[in-house]
C-alpha positions as CSV (number, residue, x, y, z in Angstrom):
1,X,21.3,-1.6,-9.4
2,X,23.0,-1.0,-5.7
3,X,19.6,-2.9,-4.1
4,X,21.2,-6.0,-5.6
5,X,25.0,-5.2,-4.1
6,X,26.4,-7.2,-1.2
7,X,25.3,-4.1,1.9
8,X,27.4,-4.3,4.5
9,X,26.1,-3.2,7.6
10,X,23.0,-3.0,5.1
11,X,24.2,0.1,3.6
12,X,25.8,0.8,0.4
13,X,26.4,3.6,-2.5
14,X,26.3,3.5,-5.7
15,X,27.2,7.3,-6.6
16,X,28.1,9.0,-10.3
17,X,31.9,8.5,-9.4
18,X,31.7,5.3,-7.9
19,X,30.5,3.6,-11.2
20,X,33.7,3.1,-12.8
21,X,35.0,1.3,-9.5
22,X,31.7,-0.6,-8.5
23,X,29.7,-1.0,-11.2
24,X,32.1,-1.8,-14.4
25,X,34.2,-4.7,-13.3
26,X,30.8,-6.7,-12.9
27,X,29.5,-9.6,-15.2
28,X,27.1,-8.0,-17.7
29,X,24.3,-10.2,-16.2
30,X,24.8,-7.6,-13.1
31,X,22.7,-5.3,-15.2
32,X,19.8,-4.2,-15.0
33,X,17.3,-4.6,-16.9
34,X,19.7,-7.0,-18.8
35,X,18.3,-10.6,-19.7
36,X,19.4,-14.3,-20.4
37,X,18.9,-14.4,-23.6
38,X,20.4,-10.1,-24.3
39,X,23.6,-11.4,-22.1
40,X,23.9,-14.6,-24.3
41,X,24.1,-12.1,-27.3
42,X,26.6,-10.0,-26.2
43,X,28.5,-12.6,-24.9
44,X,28.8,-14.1,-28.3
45,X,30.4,-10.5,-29.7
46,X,33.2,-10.5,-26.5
47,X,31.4,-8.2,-24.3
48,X,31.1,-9.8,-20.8
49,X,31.2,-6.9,-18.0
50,X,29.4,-3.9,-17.7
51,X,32.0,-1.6,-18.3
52,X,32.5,-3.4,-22.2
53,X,28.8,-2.7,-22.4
54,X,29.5,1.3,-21.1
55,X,32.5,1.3,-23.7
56,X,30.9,-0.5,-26.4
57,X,29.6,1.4,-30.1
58,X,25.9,2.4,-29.3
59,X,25.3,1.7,-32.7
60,X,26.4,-2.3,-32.8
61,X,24.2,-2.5,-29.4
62,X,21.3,-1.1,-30.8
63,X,21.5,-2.9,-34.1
64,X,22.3,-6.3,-31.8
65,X,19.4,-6.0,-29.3
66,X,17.6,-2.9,-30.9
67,X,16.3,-0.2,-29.2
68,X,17.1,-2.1,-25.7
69,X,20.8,-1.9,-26.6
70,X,20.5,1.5,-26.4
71,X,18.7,1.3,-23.1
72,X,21.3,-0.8,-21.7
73,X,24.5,1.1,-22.9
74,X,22.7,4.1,-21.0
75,X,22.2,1.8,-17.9
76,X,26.2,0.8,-17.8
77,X,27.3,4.5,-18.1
78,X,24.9,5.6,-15.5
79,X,22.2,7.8,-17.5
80,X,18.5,7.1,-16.9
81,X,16.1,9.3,-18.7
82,X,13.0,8.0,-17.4
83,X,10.7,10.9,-16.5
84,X,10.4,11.7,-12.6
85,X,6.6,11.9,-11.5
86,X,6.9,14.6,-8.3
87,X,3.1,14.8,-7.5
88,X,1.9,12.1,-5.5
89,X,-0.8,10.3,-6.6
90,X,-4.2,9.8,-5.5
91,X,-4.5,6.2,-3.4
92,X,-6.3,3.5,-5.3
93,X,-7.8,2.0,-2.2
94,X,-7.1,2.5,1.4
95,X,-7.2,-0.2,4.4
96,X,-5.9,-1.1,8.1
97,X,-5.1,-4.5,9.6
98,X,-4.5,-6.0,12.9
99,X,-3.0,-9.5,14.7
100,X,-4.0,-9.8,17.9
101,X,-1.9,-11.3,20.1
102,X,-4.1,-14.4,21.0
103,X,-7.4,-16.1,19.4
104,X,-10.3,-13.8,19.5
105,X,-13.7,-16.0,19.5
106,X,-15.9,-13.2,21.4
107,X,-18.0,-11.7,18.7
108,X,-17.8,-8.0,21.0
109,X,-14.1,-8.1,21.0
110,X,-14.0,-8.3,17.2
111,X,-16.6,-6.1,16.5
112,X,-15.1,-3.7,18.7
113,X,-11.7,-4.4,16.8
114,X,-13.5,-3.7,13.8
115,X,-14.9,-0.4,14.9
116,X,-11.2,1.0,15.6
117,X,-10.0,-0.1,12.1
118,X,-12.5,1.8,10.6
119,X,-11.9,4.7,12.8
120,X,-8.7,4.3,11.0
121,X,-9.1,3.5,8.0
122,X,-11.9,6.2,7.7
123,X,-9.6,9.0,8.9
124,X,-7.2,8.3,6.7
125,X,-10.0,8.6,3.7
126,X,-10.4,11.7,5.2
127,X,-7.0,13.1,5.2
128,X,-6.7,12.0,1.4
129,X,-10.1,14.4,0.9
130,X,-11.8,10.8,-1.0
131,X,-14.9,8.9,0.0
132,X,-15.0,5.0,-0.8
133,X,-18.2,3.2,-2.0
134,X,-16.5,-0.3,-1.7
135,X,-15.8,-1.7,2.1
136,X,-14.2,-4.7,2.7
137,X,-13.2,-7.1,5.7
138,X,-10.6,-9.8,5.9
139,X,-10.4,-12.6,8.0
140,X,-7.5,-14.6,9.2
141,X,-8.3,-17.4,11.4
142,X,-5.7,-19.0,13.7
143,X,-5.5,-21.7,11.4
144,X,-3.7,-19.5,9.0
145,X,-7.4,-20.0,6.9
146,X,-8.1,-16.4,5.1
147,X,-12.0,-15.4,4.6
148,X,-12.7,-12.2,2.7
149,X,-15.7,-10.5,1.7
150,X,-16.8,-7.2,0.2
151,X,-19.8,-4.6,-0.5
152,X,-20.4,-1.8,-2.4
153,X,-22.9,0.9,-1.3
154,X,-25.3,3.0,-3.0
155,X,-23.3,5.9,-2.8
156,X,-19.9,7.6,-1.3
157,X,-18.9,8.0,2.6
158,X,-16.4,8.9,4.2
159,X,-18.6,8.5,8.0
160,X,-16.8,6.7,10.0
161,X,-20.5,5.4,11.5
162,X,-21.8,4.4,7.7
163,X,-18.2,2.4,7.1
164,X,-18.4,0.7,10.0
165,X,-21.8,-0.4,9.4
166,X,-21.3,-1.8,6.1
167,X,-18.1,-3.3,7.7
168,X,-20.5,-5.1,11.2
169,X,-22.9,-6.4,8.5
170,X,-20.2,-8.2,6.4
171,X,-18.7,-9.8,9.4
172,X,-22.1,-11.1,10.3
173,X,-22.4,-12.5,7.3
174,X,-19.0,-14.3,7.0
175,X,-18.5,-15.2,10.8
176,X,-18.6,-18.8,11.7
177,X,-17.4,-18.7,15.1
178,X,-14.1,-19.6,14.3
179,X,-11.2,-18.3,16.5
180,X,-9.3,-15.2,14.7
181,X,-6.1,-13.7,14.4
182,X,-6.2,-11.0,11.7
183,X,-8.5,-8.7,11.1
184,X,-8.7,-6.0,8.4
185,X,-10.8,-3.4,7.0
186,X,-10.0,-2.3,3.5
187,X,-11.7,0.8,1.5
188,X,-11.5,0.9,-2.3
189,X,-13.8,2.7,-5.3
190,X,-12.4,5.8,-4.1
191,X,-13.8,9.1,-5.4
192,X,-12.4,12.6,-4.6
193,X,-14.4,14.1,-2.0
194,X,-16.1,17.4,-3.1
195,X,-18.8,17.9,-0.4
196,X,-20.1,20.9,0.5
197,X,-20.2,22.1,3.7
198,X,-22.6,20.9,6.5
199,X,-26.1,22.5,7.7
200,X,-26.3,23.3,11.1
201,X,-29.6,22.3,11.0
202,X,-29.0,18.7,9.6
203,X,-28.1,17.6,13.5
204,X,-27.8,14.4,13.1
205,X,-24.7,14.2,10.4
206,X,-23.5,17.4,12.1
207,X,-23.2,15.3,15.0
208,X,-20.7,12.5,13.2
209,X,-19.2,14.9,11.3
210,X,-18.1,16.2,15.0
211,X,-17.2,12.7,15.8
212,X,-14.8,11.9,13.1
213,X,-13.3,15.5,13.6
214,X,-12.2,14.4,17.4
215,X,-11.0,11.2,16.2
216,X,-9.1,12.3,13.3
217,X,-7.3,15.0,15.8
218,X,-6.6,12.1,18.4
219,X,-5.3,9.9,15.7
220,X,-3.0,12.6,14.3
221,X,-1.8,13.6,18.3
222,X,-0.7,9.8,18.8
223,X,0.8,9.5,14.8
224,X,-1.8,7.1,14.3
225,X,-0.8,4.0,16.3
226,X,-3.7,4.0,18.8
227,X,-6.6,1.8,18.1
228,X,-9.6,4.3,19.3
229,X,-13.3,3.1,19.7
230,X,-16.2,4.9,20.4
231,X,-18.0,4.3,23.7
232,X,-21.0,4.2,22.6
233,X,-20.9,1.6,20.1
234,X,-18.7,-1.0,22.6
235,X,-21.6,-0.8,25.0
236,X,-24.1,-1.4,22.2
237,X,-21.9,-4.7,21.2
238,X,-21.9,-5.9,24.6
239,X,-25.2,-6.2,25.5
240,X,-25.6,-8.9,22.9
């Protein structure tokens, strides 16, 4: 209801004892959650502010509009009985864009732009404890033309190295040399990550495991506005 108020200096209040004065003069079609064709209806029986709504018989409402006029005489007088969800829920799907501030055409640059949205993208998979099975990469060119294309792997990640994989392969495929402004990396068929703990002995996903643990920290350190690459994989781009 206050979302819809004139806000000057972009603020206002809408509190408990601030109803009568703010809310109750107003046109009934102020509501909300109040219609054309409900306000026609009451209209028709005299009532045509919110506060003959908030001072109207609950039962002539509810037999006028049904259970809705019961809704909406709550709404006038302030009561809301809607149930609060407090837990947060788990993310549906999870992705990172980026417009650069001129055309990118060099096929290292946005590979390498690539690589630090999954960084991203992958550590915030991580912090939610979920793998993804879907990847996906979106292209915006600087004609304002959007490509997009998607795969699904075999099985869940949450490897920043396997992620960006998938994502270099799908931008091969959908790359036609074409000047871009947007990229983005999205991550979706999310699954709760219950892992067990690495082998010491299985070196080589020891090794990224390692990885993603630096970058995560890094990312965290700089509240997670720095685009960071790994060295390794920009000097593997650039000698193509």
């Amino acid at each position: 209801m206050a979302s819809d108020f004139e806000k000057p200096n972009k603020i206002h209040t809408l509190f408990k004892e601030e109803i009568e004065t703010k809310m109750w003069p107003l046109p009934i079609e102020n509501l909300f959650f109040l219609g054309k064709s409900s306000a026609k209806k009451l209209r028709e029986i005299g009532i045509k502010t919110i506060f003959d709504i908030a001072h109207a018989n609950p039962n002539t409402l509810k037999n006028l509009l049904k259970s809705h006029g019961e809704t909406l005489y709550n709404y006038a007088n302030g009561i809301d009985n809607s149930i609060i969800n407090t837990e947060q829920e788990a993310p549906k799907s999870i992705s990172n864009s980026h417009t650069t501030e001129y055309d990118l055409s060099n096929r290292c640059e946005i590979l390498e732009l690539i690589l630090a949205l999954c960084n991203k993208t992958a550590t915030r998979l991580r912090a939610e404890k979920m793998k993804c099975k879907t990847i996906t990469v979106t292209l915006k060119t600087n004609l304002f033309k959007t490509y997009s294309r998607s795969y699904t792997l075999s099985t869940y990640t949450n490897v920043t190295k396997d992620i960006y994989s998938c994502a270099k392969n799908i931008f091969e495929t959908m790359y036609n040399n074409i000047p871009v402004r947007l990229i983005g990396v999205g991550l979706s068929n999310l699954t709760a990550d219950c892992t067990t703990q690495l082998s010491i002995f299985d070196t080589e996903k020891t090794k990224e495991f390692k990885v993603d643990k630096v970058v995560d920290e890094l990312l965290a350190k700089f509240n997670n506005d720095t685009l960071i690459t790994r060295a390794s994989c920009i000097k593997t781009t650039r000698k193509k």
